[in-house]
MITORKE-833717 format. One record per atom (N, C-alpha, C): residue number from 1; x, y, z; chain. Coordinates in nm, 4 decimals. Example, Ala and Ser with C-alpha at 12.3 -4.5 7.8 and 13.67 -1.06 7.14 Angstrom:
BEGIN
r n = 1 xx = 1.3190 yy = -0.5690 zz = 0.7800 chain = A
r n = 1 xx = 1.2300 yy = -0.4500 zz = 0.7800 chain = A
r n = 1 xx = 1.3200 yy = -0.3300 zz = 0.7800 chain = A
r n = 2 xx = 1.2850 yy = -0.2250 zz = 0.7080 chain = A
r n = 2 xx = 1.3670 yy = -0.1060 zz = 0.7140 chain = A
r n = 2 xx = 1.2900 yy = 0.0030 zz = 0.7870 chain = A
This chain:
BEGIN
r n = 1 xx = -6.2821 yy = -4.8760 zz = -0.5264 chain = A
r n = 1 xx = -6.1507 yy = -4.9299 zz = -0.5007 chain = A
r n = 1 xx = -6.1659 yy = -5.0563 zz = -0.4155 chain = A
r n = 2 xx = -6.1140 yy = -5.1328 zz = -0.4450 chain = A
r n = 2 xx = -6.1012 yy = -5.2885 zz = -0.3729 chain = A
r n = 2 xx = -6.0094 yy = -5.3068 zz = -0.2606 chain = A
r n = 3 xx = -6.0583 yy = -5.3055 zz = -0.1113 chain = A
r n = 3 xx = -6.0010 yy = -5.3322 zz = -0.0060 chain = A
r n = 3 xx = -5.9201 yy = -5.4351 zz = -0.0294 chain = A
r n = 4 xx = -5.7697 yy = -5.3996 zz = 0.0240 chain = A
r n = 4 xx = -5.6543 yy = -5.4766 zz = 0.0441 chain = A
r n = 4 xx = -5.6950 yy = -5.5671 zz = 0.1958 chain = A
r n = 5 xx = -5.7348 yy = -5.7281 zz = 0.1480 chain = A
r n = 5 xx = -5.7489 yy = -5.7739 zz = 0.2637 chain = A
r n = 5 xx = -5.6275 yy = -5.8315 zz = 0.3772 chain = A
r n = 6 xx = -5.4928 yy = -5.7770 zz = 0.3243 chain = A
r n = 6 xx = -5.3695 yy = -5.7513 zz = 0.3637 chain = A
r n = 6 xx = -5.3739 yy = -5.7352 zz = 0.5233 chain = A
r n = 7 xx = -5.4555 yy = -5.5896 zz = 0.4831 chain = A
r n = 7 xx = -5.4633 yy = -5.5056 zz = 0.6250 chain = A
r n = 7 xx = -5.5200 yy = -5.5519 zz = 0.6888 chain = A
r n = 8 xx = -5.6154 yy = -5.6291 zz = 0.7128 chain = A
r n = 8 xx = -5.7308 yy = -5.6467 zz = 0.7647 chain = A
r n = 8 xx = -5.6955 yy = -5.7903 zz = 0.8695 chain = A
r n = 9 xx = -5.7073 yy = -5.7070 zz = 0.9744 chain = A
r n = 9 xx = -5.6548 yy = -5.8320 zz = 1.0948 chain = A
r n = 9 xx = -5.8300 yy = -5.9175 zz = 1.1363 chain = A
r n = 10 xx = -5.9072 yy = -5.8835 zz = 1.0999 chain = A
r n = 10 xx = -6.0290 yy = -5.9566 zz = 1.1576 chain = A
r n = 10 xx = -6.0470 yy = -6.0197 zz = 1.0927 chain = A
r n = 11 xx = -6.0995 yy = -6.1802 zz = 1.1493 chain = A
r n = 11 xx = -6.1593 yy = -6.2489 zz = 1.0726 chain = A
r n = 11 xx = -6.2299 yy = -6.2805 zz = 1.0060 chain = A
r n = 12 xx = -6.2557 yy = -6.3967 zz = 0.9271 chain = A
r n = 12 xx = -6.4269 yy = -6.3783 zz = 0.8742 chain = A
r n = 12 xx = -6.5680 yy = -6.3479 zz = 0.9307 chain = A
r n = 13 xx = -6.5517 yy = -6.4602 zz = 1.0265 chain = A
r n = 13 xx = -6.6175 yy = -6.4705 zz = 1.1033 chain = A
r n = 13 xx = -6.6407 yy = -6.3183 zz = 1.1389 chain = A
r n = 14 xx = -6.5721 yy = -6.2731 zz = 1.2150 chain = A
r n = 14 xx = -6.5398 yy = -6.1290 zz = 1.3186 chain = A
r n = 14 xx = -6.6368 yy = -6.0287 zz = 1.1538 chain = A
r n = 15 xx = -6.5631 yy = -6.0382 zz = 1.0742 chain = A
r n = 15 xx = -6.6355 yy = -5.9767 zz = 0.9650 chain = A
r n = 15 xx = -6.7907 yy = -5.9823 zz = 0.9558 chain = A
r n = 16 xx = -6.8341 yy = -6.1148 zz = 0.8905 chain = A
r n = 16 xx = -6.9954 yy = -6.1507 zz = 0.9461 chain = A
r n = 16 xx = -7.0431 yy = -6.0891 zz = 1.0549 chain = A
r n = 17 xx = -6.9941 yy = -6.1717 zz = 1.1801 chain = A
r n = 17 xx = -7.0456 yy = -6.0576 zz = 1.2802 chain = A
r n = 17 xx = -7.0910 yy = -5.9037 zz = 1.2303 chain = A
r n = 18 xx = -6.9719 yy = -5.8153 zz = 1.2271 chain = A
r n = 18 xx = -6.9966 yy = -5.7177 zz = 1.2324 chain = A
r n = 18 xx = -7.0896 yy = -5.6744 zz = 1.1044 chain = A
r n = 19 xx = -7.0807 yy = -5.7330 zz = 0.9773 chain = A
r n = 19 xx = -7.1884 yy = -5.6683 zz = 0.9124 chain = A
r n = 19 xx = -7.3237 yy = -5.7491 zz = 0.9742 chain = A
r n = 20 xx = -7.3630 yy = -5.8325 zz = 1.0266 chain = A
r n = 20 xx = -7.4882 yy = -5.8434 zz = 1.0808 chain = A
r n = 20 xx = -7.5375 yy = -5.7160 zz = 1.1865 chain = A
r n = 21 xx = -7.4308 yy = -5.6995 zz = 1.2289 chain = A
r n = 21 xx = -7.4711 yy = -5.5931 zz = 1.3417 chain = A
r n = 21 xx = -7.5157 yy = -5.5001 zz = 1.2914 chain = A
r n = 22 xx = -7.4560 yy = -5.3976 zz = 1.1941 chain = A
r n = 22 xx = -7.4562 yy = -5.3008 zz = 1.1025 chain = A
r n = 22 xx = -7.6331 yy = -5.3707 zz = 1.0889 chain = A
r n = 23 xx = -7.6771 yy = -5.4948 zz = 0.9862 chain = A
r n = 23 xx = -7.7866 yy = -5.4768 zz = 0.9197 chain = A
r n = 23 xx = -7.8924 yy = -5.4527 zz = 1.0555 chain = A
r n = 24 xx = -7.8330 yy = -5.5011 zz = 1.1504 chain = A
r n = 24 xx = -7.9442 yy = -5.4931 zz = 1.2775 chain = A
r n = 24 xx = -7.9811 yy = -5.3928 zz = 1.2882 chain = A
r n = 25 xx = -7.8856 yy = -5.2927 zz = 1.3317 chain = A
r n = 25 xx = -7.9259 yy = -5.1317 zz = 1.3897 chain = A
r n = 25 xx = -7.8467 yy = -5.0135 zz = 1.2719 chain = A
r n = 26 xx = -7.9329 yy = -5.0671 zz = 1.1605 chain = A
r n = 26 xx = -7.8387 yy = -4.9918 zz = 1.0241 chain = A
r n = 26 xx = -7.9416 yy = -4.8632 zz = 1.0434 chain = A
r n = 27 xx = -8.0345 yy = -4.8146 zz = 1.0607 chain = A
r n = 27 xx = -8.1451 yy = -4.7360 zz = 1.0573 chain = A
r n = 27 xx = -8.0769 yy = -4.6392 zz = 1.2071 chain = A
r n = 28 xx = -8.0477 yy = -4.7226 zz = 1.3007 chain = A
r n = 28 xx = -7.9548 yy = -4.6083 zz = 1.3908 chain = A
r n = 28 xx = -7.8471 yy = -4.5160 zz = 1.3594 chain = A
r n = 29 xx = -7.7426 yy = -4.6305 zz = 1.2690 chain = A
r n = 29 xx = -7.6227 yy = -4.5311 zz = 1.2203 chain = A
r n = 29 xx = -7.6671 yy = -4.4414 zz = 1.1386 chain = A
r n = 30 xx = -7.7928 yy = -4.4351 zz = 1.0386 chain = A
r n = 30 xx = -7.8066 yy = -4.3397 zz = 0.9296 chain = A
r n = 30 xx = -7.9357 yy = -4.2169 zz = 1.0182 chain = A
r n = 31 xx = -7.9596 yy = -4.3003 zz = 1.1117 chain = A
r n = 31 xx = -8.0901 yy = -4.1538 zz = 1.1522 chain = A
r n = 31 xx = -8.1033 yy = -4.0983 zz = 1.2761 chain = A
r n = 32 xx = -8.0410 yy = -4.1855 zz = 1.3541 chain = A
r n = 32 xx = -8.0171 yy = -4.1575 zz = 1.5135 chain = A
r n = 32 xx = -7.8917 yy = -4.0576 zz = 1.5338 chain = A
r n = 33 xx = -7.8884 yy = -3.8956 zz = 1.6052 chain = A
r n = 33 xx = -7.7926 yy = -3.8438 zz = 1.6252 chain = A
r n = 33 xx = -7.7655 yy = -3.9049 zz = 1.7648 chain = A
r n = 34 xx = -7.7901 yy = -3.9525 zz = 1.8577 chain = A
r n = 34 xx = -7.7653 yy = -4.0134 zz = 1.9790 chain = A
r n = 34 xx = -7.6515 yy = -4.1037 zz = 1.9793 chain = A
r n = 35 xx = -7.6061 yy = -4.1708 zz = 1.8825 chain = A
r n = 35 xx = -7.5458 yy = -4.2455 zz = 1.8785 chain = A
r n = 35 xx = -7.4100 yy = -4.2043 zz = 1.8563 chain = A
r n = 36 xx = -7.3712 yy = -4.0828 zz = 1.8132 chain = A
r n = 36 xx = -7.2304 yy = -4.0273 zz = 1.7990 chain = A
r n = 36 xx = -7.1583 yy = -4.0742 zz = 1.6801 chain = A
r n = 37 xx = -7.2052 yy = -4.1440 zz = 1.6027 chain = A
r n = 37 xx = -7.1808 yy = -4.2430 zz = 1.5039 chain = A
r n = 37 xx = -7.2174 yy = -4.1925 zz = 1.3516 chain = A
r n = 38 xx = -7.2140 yy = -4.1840 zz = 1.2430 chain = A
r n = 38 xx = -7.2646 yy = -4.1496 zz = 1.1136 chain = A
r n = 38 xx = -7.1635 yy = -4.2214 zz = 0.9862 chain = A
r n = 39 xx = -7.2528 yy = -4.3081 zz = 0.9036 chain = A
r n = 39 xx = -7.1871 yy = -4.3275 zz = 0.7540 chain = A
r n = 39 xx = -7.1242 yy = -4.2247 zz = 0.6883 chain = A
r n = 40 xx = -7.0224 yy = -4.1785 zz = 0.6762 chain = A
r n = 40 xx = -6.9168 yy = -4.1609 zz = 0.5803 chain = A
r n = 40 xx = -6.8751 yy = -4.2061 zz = 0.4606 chain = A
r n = 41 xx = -6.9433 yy = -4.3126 zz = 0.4209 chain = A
r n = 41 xx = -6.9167 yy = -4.3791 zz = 0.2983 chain = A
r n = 41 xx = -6.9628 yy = -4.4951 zz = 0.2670 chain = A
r n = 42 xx = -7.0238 yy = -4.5112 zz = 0.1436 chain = A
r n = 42 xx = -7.0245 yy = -4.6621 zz = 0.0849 chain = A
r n = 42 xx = -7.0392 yy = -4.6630 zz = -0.0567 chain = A
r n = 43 xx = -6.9781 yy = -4.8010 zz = -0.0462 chain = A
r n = 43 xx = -7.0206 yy = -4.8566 zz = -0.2057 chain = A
r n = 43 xx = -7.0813 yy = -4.9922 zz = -0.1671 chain = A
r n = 44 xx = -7.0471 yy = -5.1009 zz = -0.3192 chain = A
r n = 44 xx = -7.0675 yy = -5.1823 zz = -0.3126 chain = A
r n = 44 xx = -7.0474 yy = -5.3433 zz = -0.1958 chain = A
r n = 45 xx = -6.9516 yy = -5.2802 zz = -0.1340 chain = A
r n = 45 xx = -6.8493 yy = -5.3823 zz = -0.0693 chain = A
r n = 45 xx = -6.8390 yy = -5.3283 zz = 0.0540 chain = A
r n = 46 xx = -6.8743 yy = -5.2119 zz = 0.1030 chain = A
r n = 46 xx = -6.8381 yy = -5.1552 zz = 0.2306 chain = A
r n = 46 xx = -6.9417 yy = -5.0619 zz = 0.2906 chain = A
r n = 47 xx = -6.9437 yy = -5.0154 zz = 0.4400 chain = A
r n = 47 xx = -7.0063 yy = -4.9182 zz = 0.4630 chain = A
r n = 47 xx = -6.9028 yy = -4.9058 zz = 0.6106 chain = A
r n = 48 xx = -6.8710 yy = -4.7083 zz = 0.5576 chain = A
r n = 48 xx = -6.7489 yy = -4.7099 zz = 0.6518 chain = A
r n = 48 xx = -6.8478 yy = -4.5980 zz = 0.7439 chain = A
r n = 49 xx = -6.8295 yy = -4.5952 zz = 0.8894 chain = A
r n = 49 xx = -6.8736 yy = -4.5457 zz = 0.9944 chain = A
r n = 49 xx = -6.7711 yy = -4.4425 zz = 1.0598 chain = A
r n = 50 xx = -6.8110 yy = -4.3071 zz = 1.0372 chain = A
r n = 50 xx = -6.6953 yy = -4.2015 zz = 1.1613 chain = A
r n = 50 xx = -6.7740 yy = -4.2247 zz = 1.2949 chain = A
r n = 51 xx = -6.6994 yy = -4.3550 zz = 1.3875 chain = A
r n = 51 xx = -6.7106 yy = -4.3393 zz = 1.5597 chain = A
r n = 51 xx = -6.6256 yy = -4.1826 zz = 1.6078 chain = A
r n = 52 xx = -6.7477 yy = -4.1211 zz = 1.6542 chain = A
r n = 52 xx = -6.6964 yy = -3.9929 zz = 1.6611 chain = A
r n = 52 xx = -6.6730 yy = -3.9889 zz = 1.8837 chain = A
r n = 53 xx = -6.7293 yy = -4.0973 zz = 1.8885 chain = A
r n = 53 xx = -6.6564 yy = -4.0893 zz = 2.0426 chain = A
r n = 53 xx = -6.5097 yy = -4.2112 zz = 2.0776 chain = A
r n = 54 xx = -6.5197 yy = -4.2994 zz = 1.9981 chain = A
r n = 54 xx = -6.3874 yy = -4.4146 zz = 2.0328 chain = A
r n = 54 xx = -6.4644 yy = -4.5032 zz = 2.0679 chain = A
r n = 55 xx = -6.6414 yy = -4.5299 zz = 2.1622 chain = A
r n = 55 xx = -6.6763 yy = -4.6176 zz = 2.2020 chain = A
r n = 55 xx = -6.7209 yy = -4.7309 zz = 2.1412 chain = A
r n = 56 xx = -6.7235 yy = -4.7216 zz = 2.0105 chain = A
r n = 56 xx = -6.7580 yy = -4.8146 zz = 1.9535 chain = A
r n = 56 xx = -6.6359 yy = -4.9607 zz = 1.9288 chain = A
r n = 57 xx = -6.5397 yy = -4.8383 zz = 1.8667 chain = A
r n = 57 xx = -6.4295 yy = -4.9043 zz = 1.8024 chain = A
r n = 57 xx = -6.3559 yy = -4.9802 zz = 1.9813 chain = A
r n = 58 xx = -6.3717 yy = -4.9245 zz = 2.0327 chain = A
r n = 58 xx = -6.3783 yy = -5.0013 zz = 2.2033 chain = A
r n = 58 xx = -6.4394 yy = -5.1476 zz = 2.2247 chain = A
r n = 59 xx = -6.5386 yy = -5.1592 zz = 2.1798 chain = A
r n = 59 xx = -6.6398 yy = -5.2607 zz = 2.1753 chain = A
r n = 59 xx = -6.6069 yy = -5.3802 zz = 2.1261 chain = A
r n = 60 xx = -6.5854 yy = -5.3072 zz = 1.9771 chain = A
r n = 60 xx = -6.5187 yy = -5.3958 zz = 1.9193 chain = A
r n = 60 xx = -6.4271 yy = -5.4990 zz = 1.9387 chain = A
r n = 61 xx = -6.2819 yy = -5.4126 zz = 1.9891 chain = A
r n = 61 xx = -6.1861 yy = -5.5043 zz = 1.9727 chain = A
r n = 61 xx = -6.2066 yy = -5.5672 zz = 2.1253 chain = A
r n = 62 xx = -6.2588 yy = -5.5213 zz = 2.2083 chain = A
r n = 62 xx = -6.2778 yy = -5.6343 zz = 2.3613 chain = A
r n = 62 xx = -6.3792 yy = -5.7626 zz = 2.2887 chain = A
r n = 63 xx = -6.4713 yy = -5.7123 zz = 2.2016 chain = A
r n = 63 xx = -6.5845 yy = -5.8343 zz = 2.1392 chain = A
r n = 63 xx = -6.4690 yy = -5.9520 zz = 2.0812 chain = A
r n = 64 xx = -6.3570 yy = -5.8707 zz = 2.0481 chain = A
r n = 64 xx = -6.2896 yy = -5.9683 zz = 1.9578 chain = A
r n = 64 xx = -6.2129 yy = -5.9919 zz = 2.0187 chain = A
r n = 65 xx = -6.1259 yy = -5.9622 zz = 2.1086 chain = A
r n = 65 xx = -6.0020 yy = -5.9628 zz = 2.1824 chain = A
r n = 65 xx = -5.8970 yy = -5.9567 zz = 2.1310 chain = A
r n = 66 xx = -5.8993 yy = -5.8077 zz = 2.0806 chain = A
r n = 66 xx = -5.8504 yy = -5.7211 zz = 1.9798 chain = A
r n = 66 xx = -5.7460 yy = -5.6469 zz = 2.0244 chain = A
r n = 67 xx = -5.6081 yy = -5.6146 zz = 2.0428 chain = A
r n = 67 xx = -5.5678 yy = -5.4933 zz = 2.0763 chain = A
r n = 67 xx = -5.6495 yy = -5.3645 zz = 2.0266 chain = A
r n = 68 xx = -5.6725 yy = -5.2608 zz = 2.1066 chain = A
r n = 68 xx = -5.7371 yy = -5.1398 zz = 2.0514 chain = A
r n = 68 xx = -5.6412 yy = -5.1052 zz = 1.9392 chain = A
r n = 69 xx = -5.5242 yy = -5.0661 zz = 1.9638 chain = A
r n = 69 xx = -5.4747 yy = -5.0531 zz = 1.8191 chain = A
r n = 69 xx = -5.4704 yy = -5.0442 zz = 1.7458 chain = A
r n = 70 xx = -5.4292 yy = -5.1975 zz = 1.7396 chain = A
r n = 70 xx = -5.4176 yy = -5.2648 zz = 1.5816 chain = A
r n = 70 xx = -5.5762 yy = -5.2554 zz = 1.5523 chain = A
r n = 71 xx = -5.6471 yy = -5.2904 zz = 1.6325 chain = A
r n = 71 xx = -5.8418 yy = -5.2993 zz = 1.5681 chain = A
r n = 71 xx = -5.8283 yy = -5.1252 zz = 1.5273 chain = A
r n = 72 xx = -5.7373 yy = -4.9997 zz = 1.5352 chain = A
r n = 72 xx = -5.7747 yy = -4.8646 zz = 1.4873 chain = A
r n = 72 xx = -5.6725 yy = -4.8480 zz = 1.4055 chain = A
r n = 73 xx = -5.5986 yy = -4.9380 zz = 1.4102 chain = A
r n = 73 xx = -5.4940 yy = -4.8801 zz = 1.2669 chain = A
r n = 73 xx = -5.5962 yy = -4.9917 zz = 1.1300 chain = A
r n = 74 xx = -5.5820 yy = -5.1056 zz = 1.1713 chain = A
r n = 74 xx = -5.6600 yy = -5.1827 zz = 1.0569 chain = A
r n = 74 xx = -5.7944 yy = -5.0906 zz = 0.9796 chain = A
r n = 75 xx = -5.8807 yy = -5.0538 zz = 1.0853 chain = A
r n = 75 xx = -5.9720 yy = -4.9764 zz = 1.0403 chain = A
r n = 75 xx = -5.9320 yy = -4.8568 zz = 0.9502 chain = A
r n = 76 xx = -5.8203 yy = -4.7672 zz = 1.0342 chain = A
r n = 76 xx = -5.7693 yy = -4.6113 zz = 0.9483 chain = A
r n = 76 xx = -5.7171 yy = -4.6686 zz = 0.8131 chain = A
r n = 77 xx = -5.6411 yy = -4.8005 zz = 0.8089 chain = A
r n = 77 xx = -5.6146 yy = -4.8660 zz = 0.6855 chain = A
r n = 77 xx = -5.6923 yy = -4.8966 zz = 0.5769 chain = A
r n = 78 xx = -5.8046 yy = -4.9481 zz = 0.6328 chain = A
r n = 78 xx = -5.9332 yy = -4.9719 zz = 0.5091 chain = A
r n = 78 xx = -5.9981 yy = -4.8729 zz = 0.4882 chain = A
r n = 79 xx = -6.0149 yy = -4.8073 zz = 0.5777 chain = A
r n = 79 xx = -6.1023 yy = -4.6579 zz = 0.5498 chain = A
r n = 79 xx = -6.0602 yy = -4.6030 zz = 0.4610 chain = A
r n = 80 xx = -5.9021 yy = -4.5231 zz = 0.4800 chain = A
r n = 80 xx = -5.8416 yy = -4.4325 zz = 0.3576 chain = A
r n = 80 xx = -5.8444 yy = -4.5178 zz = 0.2400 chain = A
r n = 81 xx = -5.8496 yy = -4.6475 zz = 0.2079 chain = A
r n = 81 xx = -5.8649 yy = -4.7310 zz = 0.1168 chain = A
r n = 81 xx = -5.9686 yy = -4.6896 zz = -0.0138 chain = A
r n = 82 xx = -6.0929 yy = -4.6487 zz = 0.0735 chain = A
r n = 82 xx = -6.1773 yy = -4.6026 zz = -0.0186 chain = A
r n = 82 xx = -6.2348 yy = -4.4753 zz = -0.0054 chain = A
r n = 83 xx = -6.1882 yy = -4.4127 zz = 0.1333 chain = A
r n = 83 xx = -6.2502 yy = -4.2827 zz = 0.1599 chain = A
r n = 83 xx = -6.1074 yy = -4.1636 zz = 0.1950 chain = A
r n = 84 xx = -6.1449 yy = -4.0229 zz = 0.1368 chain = A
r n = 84 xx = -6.0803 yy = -3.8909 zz = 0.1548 chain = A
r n = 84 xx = -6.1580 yy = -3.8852 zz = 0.2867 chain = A
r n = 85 xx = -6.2042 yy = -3.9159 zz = 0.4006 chain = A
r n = 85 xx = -6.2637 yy = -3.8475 zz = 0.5165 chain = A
r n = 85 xx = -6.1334 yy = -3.7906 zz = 0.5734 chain = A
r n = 86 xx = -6.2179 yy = -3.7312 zz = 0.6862 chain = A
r n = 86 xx = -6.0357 yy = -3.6609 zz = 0.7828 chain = A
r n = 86 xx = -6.0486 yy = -3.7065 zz = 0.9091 chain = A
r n = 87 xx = -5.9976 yy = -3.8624 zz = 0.9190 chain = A
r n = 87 xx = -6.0106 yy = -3.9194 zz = 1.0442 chain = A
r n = 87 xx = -5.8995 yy = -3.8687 zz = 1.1804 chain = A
r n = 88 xx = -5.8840 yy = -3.7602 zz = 1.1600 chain = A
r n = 88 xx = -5.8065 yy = -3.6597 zz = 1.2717 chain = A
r n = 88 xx = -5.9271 yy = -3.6627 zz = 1.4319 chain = A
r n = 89 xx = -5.9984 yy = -3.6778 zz = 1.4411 chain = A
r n = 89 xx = -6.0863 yy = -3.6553 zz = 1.5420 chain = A
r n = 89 xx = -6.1974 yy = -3.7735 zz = 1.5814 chain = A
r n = 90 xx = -6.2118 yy = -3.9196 zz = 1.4490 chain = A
r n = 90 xx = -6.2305 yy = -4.0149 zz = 1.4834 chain = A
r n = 90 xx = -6.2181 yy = -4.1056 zz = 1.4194 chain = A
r n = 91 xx = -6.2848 yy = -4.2445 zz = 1.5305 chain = A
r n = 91 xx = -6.2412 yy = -4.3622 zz = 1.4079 chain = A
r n = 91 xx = -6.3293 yy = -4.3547 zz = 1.3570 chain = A
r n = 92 xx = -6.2710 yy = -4.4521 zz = 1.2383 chain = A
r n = 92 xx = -6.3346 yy = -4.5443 zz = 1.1245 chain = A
r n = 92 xx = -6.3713 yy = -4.6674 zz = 1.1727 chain = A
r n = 93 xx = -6.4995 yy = -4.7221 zz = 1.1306 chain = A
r n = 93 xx = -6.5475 yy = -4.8498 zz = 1.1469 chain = A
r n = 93 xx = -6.5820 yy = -4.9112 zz = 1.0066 chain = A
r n = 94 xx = -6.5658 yy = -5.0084 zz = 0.9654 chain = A
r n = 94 xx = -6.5510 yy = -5.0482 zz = 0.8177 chain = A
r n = 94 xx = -6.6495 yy = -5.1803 zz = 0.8498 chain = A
r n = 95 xx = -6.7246 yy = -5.1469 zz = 0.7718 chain = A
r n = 95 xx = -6.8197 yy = -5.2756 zz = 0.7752 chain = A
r n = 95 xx = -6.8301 yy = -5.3323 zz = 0.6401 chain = A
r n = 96 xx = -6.8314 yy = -5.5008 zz = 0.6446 chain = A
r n = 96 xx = -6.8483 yy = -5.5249 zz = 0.5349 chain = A
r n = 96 xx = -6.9907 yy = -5.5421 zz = 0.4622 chain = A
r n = 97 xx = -7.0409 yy = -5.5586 zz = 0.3604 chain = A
r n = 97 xx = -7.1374 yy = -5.5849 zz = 0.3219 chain = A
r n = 97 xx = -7.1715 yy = -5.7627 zz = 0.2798 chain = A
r n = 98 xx = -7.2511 yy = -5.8055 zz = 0.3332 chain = A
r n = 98 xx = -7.3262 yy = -5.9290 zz = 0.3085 chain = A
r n = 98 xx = -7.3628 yy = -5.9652 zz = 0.1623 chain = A
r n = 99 xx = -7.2554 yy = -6.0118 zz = 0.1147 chain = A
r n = 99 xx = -7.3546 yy = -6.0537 zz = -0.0016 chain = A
r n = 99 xx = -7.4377 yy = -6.2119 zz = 0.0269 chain = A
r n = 100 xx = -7.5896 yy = -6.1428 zz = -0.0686 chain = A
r n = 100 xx = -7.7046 yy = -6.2527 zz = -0.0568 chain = A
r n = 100 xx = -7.6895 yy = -6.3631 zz = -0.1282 chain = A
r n = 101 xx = -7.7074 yy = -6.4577 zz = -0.0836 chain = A
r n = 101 xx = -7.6634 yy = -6.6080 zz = -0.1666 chain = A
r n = 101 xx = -7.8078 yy = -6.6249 zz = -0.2130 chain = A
């Protein structure tokens, strides 16, 4: 399913960012339990993250100067977009994927 970039209050930029980050410490979110963090989903276009403490999605929107909020409704927005998870207990972090030029 193709993210409605409607929802999506971050920028490009803010986007880039964050999938660089993802490729940085991508081997943490998929193997590290320390991190409180785990993939929930991907396809082609996305890789969505359950922040299972809030600290991430925290990070975030101060990195961006973000209302927390809106940076957790935008996210719960793209998430259900492509994922059935049951974000009752945490956020979603939606990362985009880099495509290689």
């Amino acid at each position: 399913m193709k993210q409605n970039t409607d929802a999506d209050a971050r920028t490009e930029s803010q986007k880039i960012e964050m999938a660089e980050h993802f490729e940085e410490f991508e081997h943490e979110y998929r193997h590290d339990d320390d991190t409180n963090a785990e993939v929930v989903y991907e396809d082609d276009q996305v890789i969505v993250v359950a922040d299972h403490t809030g600290h991430e999605l925290n990070e975030w929107a101060s990195d961006f100067g973000i209302d927390r909020s809106e940076l957790s409704q935008t996210m719960h927005t793209l998430a259900r977009q492509v994922s059935d998870y049951d974000w009752s207990v945490s956020d979603p972090i939606v990362f985009d994927k880099i495509e290689d030029e």
